[in-house]
C-alpha positions in Angstrom: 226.4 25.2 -4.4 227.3 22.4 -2.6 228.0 18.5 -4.5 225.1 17.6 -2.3 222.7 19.5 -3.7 224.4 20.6 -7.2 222.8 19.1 -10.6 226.3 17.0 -11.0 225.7 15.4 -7.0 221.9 14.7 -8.3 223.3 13.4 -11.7 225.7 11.3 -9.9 223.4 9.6 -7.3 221.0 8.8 -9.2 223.5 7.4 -12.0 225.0 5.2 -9.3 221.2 3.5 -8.7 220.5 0.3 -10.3 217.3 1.8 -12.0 214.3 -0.8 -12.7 211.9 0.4 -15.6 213.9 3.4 -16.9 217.1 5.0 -16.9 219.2 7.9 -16.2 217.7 9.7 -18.8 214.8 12.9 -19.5 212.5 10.4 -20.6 213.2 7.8 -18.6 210.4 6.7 -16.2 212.0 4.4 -13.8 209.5 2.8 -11.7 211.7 0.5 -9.3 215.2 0.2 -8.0 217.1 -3.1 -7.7 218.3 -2.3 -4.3 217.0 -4.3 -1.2 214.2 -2.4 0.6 215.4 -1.9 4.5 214.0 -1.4 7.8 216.2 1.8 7.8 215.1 2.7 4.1 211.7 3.3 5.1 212.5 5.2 8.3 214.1 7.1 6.2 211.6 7.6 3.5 208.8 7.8 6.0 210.8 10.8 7.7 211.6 13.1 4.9 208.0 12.3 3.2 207.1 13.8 6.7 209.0 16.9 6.6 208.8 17.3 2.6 205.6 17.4 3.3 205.3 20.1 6.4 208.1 22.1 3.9 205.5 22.1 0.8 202.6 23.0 2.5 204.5 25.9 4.7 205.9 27.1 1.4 202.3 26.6 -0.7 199.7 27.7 1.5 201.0 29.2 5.2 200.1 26.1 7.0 202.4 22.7 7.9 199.5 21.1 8.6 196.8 21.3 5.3 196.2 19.0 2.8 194.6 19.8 -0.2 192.0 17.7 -1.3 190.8 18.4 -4.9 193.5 17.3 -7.0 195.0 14.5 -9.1 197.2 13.4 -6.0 193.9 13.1 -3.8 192.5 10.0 -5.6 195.8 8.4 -7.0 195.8 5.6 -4.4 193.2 3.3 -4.4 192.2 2.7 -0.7 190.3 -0.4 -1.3 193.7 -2.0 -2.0 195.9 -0.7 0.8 197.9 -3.3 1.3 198.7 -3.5 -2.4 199.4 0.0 -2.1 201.5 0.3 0.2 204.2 -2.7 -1.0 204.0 -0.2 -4.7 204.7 3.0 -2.4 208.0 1.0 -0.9 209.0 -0.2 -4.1 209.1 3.6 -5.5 210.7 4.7 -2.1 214.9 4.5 -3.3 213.8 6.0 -6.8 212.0 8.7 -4.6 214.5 9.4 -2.5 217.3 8.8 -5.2 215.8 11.8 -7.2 215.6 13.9 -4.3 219.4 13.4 -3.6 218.7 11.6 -0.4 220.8 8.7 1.3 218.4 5.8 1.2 219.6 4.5 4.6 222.5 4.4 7.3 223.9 1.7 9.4 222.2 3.6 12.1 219.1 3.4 10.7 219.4 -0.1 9.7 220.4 -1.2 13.1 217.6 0.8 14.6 214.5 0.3 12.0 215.8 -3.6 10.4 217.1 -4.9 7.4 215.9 -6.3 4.3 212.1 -6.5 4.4 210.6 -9.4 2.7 
């Protein structure tokens, strides 16, 4: 098993995130990161949402393509409030990622997708 993607490499990323909310911990529940949300940060959130999600639903049900739609995850964001929404789904992007053992960004990806986002 590789650091990367051994329980020590998880432990170890996600100890090194300033954690907002909650803690390194089994019950914490962080819900934030105090870590400046890039350009590059959502590129790279936006891309392994992407393929997370083509990975799950291969895996799940045969197809890359299918959502399902009867489910607690379904209805969880309210649409009326998209733009609200959407600011709450970057804020939880590095805690996301973090817990996934993913790098939240490059200099590549910063240089190509922005900086800090206000």
């Amino acid at each position: 098993m590789t650091e990367r993607t051994s329980r020590r490499g998880f432990l170890r990323g996600l100890a090194a995130l300033p954690l907002i909310g909650g803690g390194v911990a089994l019950t914490g529940r962080p819900t934030a990161a105090a870590v400046p949300i890039t350009g590059g940060m959502m590129a790279t959130y936006v891309a392994w949402l992407h393929y997370e999600l083509r990975a799950v639903a291969e895996a799940s049900f045969g197809d890359r393509r299918f959502i399902p739609a009867i489910n607690p995850g379904s209805g969880w964001h309210d649409f009326g409030r998209w733009r609200e929404e959407g600011i709450a789904a970057q804020r939880r992007a590095p805690v996301i990622l973090s817990a996934a053992g993913v790098p939240l960004t490059s200099a590549e990806a910063d240089e190509q997708w922005g900086g800090p986002l206000a």
